[in-house]
C-alpha positions in Angstrom: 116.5 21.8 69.0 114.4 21.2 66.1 116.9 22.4 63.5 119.6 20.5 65.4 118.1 17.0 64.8 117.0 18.2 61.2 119.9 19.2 60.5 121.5 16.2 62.3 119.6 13.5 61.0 120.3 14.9 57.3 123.9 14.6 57.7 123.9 10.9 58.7 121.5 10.4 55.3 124.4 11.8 53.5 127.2 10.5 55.1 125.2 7.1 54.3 124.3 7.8 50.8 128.4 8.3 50.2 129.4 5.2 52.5 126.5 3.3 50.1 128.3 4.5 47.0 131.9 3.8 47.5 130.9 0.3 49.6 127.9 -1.0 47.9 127.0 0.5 44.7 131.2 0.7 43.0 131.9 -2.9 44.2 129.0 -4.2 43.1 127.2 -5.3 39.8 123.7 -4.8 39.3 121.7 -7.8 41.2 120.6 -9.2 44.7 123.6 -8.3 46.4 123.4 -4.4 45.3 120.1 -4.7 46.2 120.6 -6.0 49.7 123.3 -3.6 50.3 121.2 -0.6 49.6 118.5 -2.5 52.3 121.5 -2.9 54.5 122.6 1.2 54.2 118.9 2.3 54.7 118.7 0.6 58.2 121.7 1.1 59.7 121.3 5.1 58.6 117.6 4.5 60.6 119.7 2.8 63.4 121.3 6.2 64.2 118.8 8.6 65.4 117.0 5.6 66.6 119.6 4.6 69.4 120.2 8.4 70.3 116.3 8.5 70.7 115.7 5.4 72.5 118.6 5.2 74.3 117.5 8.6 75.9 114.1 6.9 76.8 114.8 4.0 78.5 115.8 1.8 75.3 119.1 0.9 76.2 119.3 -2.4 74.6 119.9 -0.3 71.6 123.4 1.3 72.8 126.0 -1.4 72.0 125.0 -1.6 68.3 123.8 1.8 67.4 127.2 3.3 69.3 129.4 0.8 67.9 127.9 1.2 64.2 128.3 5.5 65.0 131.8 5.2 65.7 132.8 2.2 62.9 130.7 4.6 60.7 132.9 7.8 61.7 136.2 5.8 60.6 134.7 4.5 57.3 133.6 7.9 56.4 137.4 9.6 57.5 139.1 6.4 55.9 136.8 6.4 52.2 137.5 10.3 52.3 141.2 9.9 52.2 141.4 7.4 49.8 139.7 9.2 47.2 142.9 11.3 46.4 145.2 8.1 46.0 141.7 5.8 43.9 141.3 9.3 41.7 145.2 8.8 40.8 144.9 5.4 40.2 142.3 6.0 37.8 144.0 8.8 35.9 146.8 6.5 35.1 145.2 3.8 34.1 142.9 6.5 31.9 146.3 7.6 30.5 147.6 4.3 29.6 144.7 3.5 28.0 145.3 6.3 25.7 148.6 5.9 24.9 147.4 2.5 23.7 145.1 3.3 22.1 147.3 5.9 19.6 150.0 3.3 19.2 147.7 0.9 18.0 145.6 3.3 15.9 148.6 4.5 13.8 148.3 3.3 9.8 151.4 1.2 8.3 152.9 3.4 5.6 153.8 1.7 2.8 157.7 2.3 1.7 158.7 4.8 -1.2 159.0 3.2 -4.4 156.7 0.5 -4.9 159.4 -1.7 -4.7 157.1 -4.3 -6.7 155.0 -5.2 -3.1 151.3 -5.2 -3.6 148.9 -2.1 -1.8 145.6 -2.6 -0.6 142.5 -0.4 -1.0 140.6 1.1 1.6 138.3 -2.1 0.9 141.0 -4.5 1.7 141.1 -5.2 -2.1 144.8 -6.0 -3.8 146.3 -3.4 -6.6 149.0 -5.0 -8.1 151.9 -2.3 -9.0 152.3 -1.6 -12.6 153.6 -4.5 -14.7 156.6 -4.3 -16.9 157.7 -6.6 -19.9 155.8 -8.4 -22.2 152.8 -9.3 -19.3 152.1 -5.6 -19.3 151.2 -6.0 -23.0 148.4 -9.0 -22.5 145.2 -8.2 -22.4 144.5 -11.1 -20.2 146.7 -10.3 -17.6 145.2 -6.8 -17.4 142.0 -7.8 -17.1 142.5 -10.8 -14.6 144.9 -9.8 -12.0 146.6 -12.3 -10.1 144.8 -14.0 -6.8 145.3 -12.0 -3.1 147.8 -14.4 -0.8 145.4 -16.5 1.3 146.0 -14.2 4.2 144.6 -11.4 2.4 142.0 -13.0 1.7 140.8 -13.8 5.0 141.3 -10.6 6.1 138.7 -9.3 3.9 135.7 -8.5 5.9 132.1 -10.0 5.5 129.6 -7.9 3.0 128.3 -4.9 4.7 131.2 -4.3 6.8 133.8 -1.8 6.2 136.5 -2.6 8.5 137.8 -4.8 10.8 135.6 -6.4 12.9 135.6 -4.6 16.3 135.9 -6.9 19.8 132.9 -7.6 21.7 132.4 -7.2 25.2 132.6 -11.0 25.6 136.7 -10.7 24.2 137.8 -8.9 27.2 139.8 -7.1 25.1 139.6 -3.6 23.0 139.3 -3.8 19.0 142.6 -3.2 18.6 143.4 -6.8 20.1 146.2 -5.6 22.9 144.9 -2.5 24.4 144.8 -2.7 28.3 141.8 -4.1 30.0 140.9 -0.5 32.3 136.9 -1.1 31.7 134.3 -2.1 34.3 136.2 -4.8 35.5 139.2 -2.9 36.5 137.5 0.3 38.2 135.4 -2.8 40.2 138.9 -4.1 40.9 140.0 -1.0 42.7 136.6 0.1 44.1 136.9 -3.1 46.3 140.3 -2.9 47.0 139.6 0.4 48.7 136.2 -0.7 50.5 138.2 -3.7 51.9 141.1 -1.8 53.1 139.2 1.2 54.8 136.4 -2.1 56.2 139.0 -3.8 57.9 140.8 -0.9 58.8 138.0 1.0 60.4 137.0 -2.2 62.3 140.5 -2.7 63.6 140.6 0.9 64.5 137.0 0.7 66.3 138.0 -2.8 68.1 141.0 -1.3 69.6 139.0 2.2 70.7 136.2 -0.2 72.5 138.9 -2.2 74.1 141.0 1.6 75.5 137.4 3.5 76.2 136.4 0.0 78.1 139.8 -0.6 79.9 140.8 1.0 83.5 141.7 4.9 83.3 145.2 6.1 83.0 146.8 7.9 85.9 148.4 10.8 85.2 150.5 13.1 87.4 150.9 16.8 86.5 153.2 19.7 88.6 152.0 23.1 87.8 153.9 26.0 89.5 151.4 29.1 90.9 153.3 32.3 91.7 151.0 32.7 94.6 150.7 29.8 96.1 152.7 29.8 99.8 155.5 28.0 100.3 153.7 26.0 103.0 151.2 24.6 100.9 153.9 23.5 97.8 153.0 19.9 97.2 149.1 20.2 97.6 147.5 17.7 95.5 144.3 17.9 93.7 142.7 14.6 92.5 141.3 15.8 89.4 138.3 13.6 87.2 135.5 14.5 85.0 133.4 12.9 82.3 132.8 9.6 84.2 129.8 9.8 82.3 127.0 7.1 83.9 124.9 5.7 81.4 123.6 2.6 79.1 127.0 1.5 78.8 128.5 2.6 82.3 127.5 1.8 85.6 128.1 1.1 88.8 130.8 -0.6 88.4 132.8 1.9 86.9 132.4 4.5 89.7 133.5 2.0 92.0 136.7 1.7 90.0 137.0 5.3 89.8 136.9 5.5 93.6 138.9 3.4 94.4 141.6 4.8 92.0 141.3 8.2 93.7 141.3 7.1 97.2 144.7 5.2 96.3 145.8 8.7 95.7 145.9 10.2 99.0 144.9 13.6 97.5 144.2 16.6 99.5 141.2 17.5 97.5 139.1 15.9 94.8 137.5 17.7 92.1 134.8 16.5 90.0 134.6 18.8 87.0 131.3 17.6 85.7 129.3 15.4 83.2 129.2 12.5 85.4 125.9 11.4 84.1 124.0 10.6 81.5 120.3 10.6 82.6 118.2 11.1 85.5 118.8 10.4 89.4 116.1 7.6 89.5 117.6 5.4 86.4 121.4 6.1 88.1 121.3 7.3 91.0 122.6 3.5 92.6 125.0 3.8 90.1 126.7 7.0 91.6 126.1 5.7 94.9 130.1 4.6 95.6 130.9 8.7 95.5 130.5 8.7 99.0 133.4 7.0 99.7 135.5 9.6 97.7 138.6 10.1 100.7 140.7 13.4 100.8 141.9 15.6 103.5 139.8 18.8 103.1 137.2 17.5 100.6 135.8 16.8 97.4 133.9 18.6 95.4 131.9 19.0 92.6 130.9 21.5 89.5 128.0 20.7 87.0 128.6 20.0 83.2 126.5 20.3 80.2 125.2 16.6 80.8 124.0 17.2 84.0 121.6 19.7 82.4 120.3 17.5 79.9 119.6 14.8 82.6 117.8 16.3 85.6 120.2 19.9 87.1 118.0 20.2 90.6 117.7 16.3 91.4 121.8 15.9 90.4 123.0 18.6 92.4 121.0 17.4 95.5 121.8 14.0 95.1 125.5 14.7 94.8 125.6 17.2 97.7 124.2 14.2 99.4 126.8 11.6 98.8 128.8 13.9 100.9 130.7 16.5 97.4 130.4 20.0 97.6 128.7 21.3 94.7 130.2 24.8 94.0 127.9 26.9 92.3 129.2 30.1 91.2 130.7 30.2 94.1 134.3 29.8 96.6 135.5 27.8 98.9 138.3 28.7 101.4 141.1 26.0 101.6 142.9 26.3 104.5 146.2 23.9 104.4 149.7 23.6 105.9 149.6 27.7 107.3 148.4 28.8 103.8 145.1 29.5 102.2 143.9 28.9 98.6 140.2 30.1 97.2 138.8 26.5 95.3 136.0 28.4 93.4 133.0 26.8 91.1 131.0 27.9 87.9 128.5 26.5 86.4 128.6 25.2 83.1 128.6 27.3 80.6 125.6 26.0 78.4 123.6 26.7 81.3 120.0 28.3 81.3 117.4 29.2 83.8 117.7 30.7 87.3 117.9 28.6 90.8 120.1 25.4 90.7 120.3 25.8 86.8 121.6 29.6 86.8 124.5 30.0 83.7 127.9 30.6 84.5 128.6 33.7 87.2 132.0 34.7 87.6 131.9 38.3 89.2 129.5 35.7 92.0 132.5 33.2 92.0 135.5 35.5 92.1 134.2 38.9 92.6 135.5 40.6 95.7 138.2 38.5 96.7 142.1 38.8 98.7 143.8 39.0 94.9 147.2 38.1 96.8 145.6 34.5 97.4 145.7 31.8 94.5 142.9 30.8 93.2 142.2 27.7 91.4 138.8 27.5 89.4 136.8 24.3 88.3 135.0 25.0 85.4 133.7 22.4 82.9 134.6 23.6 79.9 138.1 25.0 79.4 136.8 27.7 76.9 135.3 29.7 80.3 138.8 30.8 81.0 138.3 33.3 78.5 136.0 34.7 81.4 137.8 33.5 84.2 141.1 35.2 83.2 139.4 38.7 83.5 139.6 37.7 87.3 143.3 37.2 87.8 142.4 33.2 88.4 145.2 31.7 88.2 144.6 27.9 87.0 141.5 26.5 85.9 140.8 22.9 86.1 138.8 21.5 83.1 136.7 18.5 81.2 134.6 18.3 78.6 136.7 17.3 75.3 137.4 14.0 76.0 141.0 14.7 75.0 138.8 14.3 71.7 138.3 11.1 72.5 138.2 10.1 68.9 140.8 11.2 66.7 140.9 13.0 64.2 137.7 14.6 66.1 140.9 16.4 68.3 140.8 18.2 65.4 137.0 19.7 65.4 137.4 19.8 69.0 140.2 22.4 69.1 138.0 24.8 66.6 135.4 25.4 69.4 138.0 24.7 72.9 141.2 27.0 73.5 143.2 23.8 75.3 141.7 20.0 74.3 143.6 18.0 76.5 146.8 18.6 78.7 148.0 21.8 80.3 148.0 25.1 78.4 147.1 29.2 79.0 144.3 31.5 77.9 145.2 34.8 78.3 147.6 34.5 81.4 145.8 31.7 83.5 146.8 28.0 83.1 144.2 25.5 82.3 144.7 21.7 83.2 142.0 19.4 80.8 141.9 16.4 82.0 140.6 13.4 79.2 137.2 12.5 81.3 137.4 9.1 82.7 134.7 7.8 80.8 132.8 8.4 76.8 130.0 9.8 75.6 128.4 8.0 72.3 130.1 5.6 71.0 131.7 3.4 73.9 135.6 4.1 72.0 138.8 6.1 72.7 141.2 6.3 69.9 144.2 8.5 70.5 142.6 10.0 73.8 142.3 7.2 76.8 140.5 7.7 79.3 142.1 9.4 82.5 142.2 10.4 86.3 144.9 13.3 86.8 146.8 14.0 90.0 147.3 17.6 89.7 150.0 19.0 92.3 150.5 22.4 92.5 153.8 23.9 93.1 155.4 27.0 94.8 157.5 29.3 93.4 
């Protein structure tokens, strides 16, 4: 745990150190403002670990702007990355036409063959006549006393002590060879703000519209998934299927009783509640979980634990939900017998688990070990990477949670490194897996790309 939040809290310092750079130090000049956006950077990179301390210990007033500053964080950070590619372009061709420029203006006039009776200057800027002819060539005086520069040579003639033309100051705006393009300070501080406005607003538009999905009602979705050995008498059976409601400092009551009533609309035949459904102990939420009792369904609802629930209090959570009237399966099966057929509805435990008793890890052979193999089975399992396991027992679909659907994209992306299925229906090694979004969030209260979801699940005969 320790080297987790070491190694934790030094990622957010960099990831702050970078977003300080690109927003604060490359649009700014040297002054108050630079100096009160470095303050600024410093305390919102404090305001991290401090909300995923406090909130943990009672401080929830710290929720709504640590989270929301996590997630607006995430898409500055994805946004500022991106950019760099098309910023380091621009800067190559301004770079380049600088250069070109530079070498046209730089190029020395060459004087045409021949004289042609046109004075040459020295390297000094002083006029050498061509060679005379006629009768002028013979006076002394004229040789001696060569005629005036033009005015305009004359004031072209630096002041004593120089040797060339005077070069342009930094006050001129321009380069010292009068017309060379302006790509100093002032244009890289052009495009460094361009870029931190664009990926500001962008990632606050982004994060307002993932508050206003994660906040908003879930999505119902309906799903048929055939099972070869599923009777013909129980073709239609219907699973309500939620996970991830996720009680907490941002959720409460309120959203369980939406979730209920959502599910009891449903008329399911069973209702599976494929963990994380909290997000601290029973005595700071337990009134907030209190509307599961009214979970409806013909042959009941039930109830497997997820990594959450281990992090929050596993023996008072799996009491208090067996009490509110869900089955809690742990490693274990249930007989569901429906419409002349029977299906085994088996339970694991999560798969992060540790510890014996209530808080015993994930046991298969104890959950699907010495069964009829010519019944289906369906398996609710947290995480959808335990049907690696699971499909060493002929199960046959597994129900699942735990990803969020990624809940933040691109995070589908990191997601689908450590999960075999993030969101949807797919197969690990010959059984199906169902994930279902999770009806609520963890962290940051915003669902980009992943809403939030309850999932009707009917299972199908052959």
């Amino acid at each position: 745990m320790a080297t987790f939040v070491g190694f934790a809290v030094l990622v957010t310092a960099l990831i702050h150190l970078y977003l300080w750079k690109r927003l604060v130090r490359d649009t700014t000049r040297p002054g108050r403002w630079r100096k009160a956006g470095g303050v600024a950077a410093l305390l919102l990179a404090l305001l991290v670990p401090a909300t995923m301390v406090g909130t943990r210990n009672g401080s929830y007033w710290l929720a709504w702007p640590g989270y929301l500053w996590l997630a607006l964080m995430f898409y500055l950070l994805v946004l500022l990355v991106v950019l760099e590619v098309p910023v380091a372009v621009a800067k190559l061709v301004l770079r380049r036409r600088e250069r070109v420029a530079t070498g046209a203006v730089g190029e020395p006039a060459l004087a045409p063959a021949g004289g042609g009776g046109r004075a040459d200057t020295t390297a000094t800027g002083h006029v050498v006549e061509p060679a005379a002819t006629g009768p002028i060539a013979a006076s002394p005086v004229a040789l001696a006393e060569p005629p005036a520069a033009p005015a305009e040579a004359r004031s072209a003639e630096p002041p004593a002590g120089e040797t060339g033309p005077r070069a342009a100051g930094p006050q001129d705006g321009r380069d010292p060879a009068g017309d060379r393009p302006d790509h100093d300070p002032s244009r890289r501080l052009l495009l460094a703000r361009g870029a931190a406005i664009f990926a500001g607003l962008t990632a606050a538009g982004v994060t307002g519209y993932g508050v206003r999905t994660a906040m908003g009602p879930p999505r119902l979705d309906r799903v048929r998934i055939p099972l070869a050995k599923l009777p013909r008498g129980m073709d239609g059976l219907r699973i309500a299927t939620v996970s991830d409601i996720h009680l907490g400092p941002l959720r409460g009551r309120a959203h369980t009783e939406r979730i209920v009533a959502m599910i009891n609309r449903l008329d399911a035949d069973l209702v599976a509640v494929v963990g994380d459904l909290v997000d601290g102990s029973v005595a700071e939420l337990g009134a907030a979980a209190e509307p599961l009792r009214d979970l409806r369904s013909r042959y009941g609802s039930f109830f497997v634990t997820g990594n959450h629930e281990y992090y929050s209090g596993v023996e008072e959570w799996v009491r208090e939900v067996d009490r509110l009237g869900l089955r809690v399966l742990q490693n274990e099966r249930q007989e569901i017998r429906a419409r002349g057929g029977v299906l085994d509805l088996a339970g694991v435990n999560d798969v992060t688990a540790a510890g014996t008793g209530l808080a015993a890890p994930a046991d298969y052979a104890a959950a699907l070990g010495d069964r009829d193999p010519s019944r289906p089975v369906v398996l609710l399992a947290h995480q959808p990477v335990a049907a690696r396991e699971a499909a060493k027992f002929g199960v046959d679909l597994q129900l699942s949670g735990h990803t969020h659907g990624g809940q933040m994209v691109p995070f589908n992306l990191l997601v689908k490194l450590q999960q075999p299925v993030v969101s949807g229906l797919g197969e690990v090694d010959g059984t199906k897996v169902y994930v279902t979004n999770g009806a609520g969030f963890w962290g940051p209260p915003v669902r980009v790309g992943a809403p939030p979801q309850v999932t009707l699940v009917e299972l199908r005969a052959p």
